[in-house]
N, CA and C of each residue as an Amber inpcrd file, in Angstrom:
protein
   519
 197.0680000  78.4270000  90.0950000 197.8380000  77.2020000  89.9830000
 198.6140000  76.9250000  91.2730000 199.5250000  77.9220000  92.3350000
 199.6920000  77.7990000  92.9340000 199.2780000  77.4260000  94.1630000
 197.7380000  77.6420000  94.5830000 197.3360000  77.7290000  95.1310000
 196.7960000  76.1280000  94.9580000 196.5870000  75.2310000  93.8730000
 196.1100000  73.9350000  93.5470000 197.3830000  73.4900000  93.8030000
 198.7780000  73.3560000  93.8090000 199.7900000  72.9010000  94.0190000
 199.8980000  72.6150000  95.6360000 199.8460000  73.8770000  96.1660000
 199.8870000  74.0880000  97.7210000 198.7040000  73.0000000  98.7490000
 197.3770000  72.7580000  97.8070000 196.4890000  72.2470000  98.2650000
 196.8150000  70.4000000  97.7080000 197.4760000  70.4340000  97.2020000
 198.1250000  68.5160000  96.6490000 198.6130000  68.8990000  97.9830000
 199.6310000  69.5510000  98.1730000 200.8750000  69.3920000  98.8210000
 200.4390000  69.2650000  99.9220000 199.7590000  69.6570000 100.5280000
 199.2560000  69.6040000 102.1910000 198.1290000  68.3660000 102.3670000
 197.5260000  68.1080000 101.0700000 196.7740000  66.8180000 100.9520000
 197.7190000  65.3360000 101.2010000 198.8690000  65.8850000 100.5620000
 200.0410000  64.4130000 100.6910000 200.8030000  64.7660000 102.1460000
 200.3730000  66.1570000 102.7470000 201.0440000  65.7600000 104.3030000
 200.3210000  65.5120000 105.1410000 199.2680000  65.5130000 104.9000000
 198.0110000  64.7480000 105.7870000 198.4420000  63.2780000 105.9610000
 198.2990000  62.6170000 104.2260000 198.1810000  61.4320000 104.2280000
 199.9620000  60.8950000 104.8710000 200.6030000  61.4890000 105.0910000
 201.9690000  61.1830000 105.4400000 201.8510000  61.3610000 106.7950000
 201.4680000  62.1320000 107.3170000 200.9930000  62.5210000 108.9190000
 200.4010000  60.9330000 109.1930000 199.0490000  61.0380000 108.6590000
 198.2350000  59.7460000 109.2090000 199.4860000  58.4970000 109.1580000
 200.0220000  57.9800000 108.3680000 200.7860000  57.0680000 107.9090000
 201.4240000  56.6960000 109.1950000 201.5840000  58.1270000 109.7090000
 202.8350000  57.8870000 110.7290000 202.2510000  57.7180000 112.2320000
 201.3990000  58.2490000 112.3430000 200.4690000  58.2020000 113.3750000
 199.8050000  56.8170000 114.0440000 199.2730000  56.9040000 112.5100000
 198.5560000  55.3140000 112.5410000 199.3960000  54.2290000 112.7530000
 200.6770000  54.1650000 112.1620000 201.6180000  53.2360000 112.3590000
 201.9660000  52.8900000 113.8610000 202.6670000  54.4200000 114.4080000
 202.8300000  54.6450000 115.3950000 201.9310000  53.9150000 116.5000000
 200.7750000  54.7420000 116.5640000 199.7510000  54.6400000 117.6000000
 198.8640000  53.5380000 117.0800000 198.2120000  53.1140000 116.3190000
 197.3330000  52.2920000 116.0630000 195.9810000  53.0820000 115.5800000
 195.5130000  52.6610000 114.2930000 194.1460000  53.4100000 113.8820000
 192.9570000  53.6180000 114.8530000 192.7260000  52.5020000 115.6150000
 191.5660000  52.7530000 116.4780000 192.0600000  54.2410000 117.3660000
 193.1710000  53.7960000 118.1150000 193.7580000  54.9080000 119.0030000
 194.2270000  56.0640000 118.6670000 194.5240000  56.0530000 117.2820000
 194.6400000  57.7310000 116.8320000 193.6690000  58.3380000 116.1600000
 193.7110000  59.3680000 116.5080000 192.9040000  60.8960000 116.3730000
 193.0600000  61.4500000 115.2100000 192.2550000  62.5720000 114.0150000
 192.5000000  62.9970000 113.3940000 193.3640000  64.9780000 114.0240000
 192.8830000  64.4830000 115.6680000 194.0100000  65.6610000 115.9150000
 195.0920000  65.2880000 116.1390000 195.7490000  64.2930000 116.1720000
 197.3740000  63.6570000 116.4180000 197.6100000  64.0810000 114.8990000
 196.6650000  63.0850000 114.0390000 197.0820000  63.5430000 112.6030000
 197.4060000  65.0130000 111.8670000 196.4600000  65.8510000 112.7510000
 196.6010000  67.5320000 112.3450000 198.4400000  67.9120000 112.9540000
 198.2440000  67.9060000 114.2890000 199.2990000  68.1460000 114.5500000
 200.7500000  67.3900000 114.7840000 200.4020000  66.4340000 114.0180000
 201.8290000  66.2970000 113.1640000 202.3230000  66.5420000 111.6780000
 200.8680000  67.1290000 111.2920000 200.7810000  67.1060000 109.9420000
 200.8270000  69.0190000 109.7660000 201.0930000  69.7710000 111.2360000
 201.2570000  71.3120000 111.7150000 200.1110000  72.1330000 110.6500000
 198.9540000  71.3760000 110.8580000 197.7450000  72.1770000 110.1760000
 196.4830000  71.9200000 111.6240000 195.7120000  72.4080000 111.0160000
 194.2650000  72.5460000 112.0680000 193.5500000  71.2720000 111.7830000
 193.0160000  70.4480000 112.8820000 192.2580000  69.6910000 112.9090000
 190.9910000  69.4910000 111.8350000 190.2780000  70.8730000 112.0230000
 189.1050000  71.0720000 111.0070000 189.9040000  71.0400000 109.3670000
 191.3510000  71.0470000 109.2650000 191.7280000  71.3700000 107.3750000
 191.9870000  69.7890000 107.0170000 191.6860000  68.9420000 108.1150000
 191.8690000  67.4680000 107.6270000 190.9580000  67.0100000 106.6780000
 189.6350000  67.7360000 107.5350000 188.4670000  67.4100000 106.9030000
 187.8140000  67.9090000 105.5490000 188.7830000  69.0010000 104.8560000
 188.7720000  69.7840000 104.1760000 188.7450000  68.8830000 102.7150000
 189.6500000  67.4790000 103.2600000 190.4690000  66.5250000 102.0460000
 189.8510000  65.2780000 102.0350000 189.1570000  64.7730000 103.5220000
 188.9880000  63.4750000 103.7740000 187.5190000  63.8710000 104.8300000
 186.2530000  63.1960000 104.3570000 185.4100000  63.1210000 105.2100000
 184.7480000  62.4910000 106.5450000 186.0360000  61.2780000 106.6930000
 186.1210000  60.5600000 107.8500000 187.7480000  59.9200000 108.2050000
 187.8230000  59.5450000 109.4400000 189.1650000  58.8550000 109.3810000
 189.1870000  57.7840000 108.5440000 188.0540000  56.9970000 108.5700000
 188.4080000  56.1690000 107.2050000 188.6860000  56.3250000 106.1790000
 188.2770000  57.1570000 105.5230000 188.6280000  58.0420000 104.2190000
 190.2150000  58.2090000 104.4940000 190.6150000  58.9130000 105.3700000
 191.8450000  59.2430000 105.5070000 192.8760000  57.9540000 105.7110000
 192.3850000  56.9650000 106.5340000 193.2600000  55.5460000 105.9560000
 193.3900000  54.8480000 104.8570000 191.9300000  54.7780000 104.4070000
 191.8600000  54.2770000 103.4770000 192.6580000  55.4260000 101.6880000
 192.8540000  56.5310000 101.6730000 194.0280000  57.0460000 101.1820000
 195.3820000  56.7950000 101.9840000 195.5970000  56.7250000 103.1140000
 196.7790000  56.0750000 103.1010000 197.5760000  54.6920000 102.5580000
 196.7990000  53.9480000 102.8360000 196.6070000  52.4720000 102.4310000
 196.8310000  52.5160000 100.6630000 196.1680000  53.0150000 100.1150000
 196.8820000  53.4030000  98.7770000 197.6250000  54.2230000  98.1530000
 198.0890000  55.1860000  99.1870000 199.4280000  55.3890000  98.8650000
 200.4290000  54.2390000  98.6560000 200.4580000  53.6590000 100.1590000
 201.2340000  52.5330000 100.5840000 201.3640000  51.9830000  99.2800000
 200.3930000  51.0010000  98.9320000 200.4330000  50.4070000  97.8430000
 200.5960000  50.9540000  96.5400000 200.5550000  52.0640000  96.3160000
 200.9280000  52.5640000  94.9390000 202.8580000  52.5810000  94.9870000
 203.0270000  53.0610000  95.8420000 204.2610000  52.5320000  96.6690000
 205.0860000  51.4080000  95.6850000 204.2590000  50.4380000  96.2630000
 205.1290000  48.8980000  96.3630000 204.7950000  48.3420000  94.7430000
 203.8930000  48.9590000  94.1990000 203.3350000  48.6470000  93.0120000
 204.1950000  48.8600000  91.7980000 204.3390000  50.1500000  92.0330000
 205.6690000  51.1630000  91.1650000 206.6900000  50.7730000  91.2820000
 207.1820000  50.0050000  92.5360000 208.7600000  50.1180000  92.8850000
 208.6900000  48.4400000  91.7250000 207.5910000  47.6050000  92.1750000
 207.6870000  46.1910000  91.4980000 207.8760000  46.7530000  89.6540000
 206.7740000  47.6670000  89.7150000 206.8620000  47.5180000  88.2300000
 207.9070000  48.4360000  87.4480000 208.7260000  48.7620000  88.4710000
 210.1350000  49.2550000  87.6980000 211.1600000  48.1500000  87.5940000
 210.5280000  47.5720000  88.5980000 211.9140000  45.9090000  88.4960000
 211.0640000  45.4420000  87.2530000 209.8900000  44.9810000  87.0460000
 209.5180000  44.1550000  85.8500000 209.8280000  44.6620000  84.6240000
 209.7280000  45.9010000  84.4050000 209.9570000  46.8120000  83.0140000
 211.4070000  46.4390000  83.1660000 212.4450000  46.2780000  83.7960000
 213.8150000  46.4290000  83.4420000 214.7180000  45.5000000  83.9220000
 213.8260000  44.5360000  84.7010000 215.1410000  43.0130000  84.9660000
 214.8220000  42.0370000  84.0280000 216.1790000  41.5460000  83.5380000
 216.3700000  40.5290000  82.7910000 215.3590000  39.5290000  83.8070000
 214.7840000  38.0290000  82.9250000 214.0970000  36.9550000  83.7040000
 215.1320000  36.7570000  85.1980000 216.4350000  36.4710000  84.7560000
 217.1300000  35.9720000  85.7230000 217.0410000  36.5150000  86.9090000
 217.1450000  37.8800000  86.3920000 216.8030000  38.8110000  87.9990000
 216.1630000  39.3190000  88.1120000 214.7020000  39.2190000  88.4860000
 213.3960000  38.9530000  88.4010000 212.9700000  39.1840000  89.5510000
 213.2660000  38.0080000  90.1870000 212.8890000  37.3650000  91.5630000
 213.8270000  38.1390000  92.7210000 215.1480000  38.4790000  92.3860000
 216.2300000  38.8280000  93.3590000 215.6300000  40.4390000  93.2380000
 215.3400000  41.2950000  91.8680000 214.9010000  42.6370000  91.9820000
 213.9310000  42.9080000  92.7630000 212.6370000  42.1110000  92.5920000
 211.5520000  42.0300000  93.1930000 212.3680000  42.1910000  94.8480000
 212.3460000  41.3430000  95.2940000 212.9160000  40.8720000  96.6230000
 213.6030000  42.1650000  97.4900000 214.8900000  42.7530000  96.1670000
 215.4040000  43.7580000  96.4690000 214.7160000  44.9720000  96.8770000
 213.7230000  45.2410000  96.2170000 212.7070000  46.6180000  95.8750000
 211.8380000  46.4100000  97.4500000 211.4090000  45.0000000  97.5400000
 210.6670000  45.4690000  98.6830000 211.7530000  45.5760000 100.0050000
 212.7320000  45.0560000  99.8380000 213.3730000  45.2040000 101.1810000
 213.6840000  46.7980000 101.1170000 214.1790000  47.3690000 100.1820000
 214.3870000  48.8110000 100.2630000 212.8320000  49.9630000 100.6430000
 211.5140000  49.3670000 100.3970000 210.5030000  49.9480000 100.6440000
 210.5150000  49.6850000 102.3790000 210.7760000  48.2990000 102.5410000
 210.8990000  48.1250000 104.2120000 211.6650000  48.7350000 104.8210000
 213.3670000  49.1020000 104.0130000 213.8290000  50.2790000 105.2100000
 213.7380000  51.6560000 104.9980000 212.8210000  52.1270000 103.8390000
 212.1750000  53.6020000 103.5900000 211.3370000  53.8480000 104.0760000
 210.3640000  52.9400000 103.9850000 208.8930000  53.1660000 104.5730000
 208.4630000  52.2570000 105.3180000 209.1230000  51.7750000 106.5280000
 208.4300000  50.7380000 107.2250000 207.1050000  51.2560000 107.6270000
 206.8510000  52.4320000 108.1790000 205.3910000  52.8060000 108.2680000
 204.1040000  52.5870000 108.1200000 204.5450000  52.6050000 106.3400000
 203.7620000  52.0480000 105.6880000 203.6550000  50.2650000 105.6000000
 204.3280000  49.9590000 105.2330000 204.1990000  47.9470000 105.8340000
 203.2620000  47.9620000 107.1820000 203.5500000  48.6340000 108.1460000
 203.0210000  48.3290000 109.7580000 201.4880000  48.8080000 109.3780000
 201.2700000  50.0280000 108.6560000 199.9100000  50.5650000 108.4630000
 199.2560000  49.2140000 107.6630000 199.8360000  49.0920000 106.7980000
 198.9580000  47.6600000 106.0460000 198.6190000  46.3230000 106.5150000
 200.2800000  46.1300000 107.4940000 199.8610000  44.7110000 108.4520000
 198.5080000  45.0920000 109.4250000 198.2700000  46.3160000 110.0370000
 197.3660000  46.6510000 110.8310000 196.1740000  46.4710000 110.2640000
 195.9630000  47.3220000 109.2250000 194.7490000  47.5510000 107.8060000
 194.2460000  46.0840000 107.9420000 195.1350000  44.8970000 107.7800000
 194.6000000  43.2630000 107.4760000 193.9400000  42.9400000 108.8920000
 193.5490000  43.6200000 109.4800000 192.5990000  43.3470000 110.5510000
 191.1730000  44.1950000 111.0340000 191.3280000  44.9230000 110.2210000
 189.9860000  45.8150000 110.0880000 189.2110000  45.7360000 109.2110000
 187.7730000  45.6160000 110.0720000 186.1230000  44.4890000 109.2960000
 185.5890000  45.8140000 108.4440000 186.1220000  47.2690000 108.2730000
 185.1570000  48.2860000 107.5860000 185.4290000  47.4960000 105.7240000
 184.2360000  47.4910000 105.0880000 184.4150000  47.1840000 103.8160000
 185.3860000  47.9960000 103.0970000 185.7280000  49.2420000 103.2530000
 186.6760000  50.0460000 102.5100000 188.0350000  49.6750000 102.5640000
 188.3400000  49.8100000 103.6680000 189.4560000  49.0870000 104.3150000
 189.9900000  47.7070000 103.7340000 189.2150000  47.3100000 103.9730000
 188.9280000  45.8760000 103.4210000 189.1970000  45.5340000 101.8750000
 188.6310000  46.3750000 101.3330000 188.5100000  46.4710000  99.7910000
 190.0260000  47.0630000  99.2200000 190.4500000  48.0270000  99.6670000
 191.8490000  48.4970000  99.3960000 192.8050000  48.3730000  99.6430000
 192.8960000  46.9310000 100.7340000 194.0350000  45.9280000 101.0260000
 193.6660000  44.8830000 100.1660000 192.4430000  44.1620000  99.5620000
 192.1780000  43.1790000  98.9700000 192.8180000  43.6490000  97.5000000
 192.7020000  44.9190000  96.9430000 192.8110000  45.3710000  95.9470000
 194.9780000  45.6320000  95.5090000 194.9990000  45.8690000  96.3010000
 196.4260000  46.0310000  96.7330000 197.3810000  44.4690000  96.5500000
 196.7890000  43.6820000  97.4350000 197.1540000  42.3930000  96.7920000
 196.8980000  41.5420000  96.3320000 195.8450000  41.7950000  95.6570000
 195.5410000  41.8940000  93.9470000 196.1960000  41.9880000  92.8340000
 196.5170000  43.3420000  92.9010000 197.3390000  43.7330000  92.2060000
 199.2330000  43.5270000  92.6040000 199.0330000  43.4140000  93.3310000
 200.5600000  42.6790000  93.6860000 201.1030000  41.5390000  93.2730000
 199.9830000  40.4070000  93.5970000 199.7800000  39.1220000  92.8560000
 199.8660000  39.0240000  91.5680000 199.0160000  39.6440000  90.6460000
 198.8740000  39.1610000  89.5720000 200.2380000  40.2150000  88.3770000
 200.6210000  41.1080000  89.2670000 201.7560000  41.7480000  88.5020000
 203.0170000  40.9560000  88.8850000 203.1600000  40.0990000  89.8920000
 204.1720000  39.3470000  90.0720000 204.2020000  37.6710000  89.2400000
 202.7810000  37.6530000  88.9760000 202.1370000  36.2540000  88.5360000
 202.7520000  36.5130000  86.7690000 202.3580000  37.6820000  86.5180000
 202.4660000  37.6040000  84.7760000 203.3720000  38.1390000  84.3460000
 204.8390000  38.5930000  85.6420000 206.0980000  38.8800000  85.5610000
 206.7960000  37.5270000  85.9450000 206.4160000  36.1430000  86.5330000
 206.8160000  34.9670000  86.5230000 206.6560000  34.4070000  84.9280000
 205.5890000  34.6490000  84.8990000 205.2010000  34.0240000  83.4770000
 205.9440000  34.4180000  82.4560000 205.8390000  35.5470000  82.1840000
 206.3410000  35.8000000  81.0020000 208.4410000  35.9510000  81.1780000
 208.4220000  35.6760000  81.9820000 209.6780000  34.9550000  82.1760000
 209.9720000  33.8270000  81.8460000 208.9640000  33.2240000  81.9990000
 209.5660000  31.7140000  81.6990000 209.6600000  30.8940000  82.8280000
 209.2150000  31.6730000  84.1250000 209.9240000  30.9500000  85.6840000
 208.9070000  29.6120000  85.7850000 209.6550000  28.3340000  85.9030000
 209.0910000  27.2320000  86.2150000 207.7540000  27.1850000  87.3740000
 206.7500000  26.8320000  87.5640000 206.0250000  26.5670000  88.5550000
 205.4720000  28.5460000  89.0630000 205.1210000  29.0170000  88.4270000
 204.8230000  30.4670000  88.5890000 204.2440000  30.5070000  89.7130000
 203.3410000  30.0440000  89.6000000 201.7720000  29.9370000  90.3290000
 202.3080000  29.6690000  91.8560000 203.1570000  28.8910000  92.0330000
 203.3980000  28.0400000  93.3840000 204.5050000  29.5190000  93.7760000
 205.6650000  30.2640000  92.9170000 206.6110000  31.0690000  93.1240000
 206.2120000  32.2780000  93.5520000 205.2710000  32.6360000  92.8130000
 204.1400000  34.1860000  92.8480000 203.8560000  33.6250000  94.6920000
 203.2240000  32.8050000  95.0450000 202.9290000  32.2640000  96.4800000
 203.8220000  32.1210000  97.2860000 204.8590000  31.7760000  97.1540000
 205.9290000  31.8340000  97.9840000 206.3230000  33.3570000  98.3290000
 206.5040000  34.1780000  97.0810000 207.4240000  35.6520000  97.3500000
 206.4150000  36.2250000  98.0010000 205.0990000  36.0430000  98.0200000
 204.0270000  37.0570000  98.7470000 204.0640000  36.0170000 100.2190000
 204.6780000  35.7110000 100.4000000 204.6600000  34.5850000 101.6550000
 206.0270000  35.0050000 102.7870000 206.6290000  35.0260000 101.6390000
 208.3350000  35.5260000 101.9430000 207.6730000  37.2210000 102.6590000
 207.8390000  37.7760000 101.6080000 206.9570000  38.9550000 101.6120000
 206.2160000  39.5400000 103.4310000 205.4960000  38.3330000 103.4430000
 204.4700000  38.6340000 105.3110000 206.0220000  38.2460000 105.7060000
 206.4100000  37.1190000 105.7980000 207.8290000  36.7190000 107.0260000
 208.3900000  37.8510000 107.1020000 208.7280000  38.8910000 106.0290000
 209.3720000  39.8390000 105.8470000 209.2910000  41.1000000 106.9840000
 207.6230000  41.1870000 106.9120000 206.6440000  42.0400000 107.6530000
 206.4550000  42.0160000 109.2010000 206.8060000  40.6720000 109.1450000
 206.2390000  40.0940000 110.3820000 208.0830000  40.3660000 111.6170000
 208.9730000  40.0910000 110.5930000 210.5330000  40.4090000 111.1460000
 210.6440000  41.5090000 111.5580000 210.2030000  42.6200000 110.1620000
 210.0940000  43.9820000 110.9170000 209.6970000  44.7540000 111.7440000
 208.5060000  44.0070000 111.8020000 207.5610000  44.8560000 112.8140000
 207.8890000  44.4540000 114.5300000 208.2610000  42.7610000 114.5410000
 208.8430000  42.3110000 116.1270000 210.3790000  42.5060000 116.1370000
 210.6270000  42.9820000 115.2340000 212.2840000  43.2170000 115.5860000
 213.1060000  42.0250000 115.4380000 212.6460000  41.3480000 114.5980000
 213.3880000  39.4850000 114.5090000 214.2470000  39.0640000 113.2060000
 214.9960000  39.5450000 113.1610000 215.9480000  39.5890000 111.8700000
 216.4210000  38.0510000 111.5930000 215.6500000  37.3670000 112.2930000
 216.5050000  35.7590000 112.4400000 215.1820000  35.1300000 112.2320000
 214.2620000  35.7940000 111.5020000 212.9390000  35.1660000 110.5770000
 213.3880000  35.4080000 109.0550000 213.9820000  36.2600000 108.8010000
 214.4400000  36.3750000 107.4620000 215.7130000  35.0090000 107.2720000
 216.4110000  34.5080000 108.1490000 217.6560000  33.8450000 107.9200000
 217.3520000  32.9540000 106.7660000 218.2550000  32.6960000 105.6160000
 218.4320000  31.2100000 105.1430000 216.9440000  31.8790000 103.5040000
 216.5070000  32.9120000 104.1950000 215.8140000  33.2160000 102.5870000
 216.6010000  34.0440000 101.4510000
């Protein structure tokens, strides 16, 4: 058992290594040996978990999003309608100053043509959408459809502040 514990555990510092790497440096430009040795294992034990660097982003990338998924659907299970929209809002700004990493890995991810890649950012806000869509709804929030579009809109401005350092893109939201 220990030994299956120890092997999660070094599987989630891989994917935390890459996270940071990739963020850092950029996926094309990083290595799965940057990833080893920040992740203070051997190059060859990457491969042990993940059979390509894609593999290995593409588990990062859903981390990320399991992430932002959980944090939403603890605001939906437990905000009144009224605060809904302000929890939501809240949750991701606190994922932006926990894990900006992860945001920068995903803004990056939305530019890479591999289908996997592709598929597990499409899937991601997917599921972002439609858990924010049928947490409008069943609220009661006027014009859902158009609101769900705005907060995932708000959402990139959000992304886009953090990543250039522009805190005066968020103003007035």
């Amino acid at each position: 058992m220990a030994k299956m514990e120890t092997s999660a555990n070094r599987k989630s510092d891989i994917i935390s290594a890459a996270i940071e790497v990739f963020a850092e440096i950029g996926y094309y430009r990083a290595t799965t040996a940057q990833v080893a040795e920040r992740a203070t294992i051997s190059q060859p034990y990457i491969f042990r978990f993940f059979s390509t660097k894609e593999a290995l982003l593409q588990a990062a990338l859903e981390a990320s999003w399991t992430r932002v998924i959980d944090s939403f659907r603890k605001v939906v299970e437990s905000a009144s309608p009224e605060q809904l929209e302000t929890g939501l809002i809240q949750a991701y700004e606190d994922i932006l100053d926990a894990y900006r990493n992860e945001i920068l890995l995903q803004m990056q991810a939305q530019t890479i043509q591999e289908d996997t890649i592709r598929e597990a950012m499409r899937n991601g806000f997917r599921e972002v959408r439609r858990m924010v869509l049928d947490a409008y709804q069943a609220a009661g929030i006027p014009n859902a459809e158009e609101r769900t579009m705005l907060f995932l809109a708000r959402g990139m401005l959000c992304n886009i502040s953090a990543a250039l350092d522009m805190p005066e893109l968020k103003e007035g939201m």
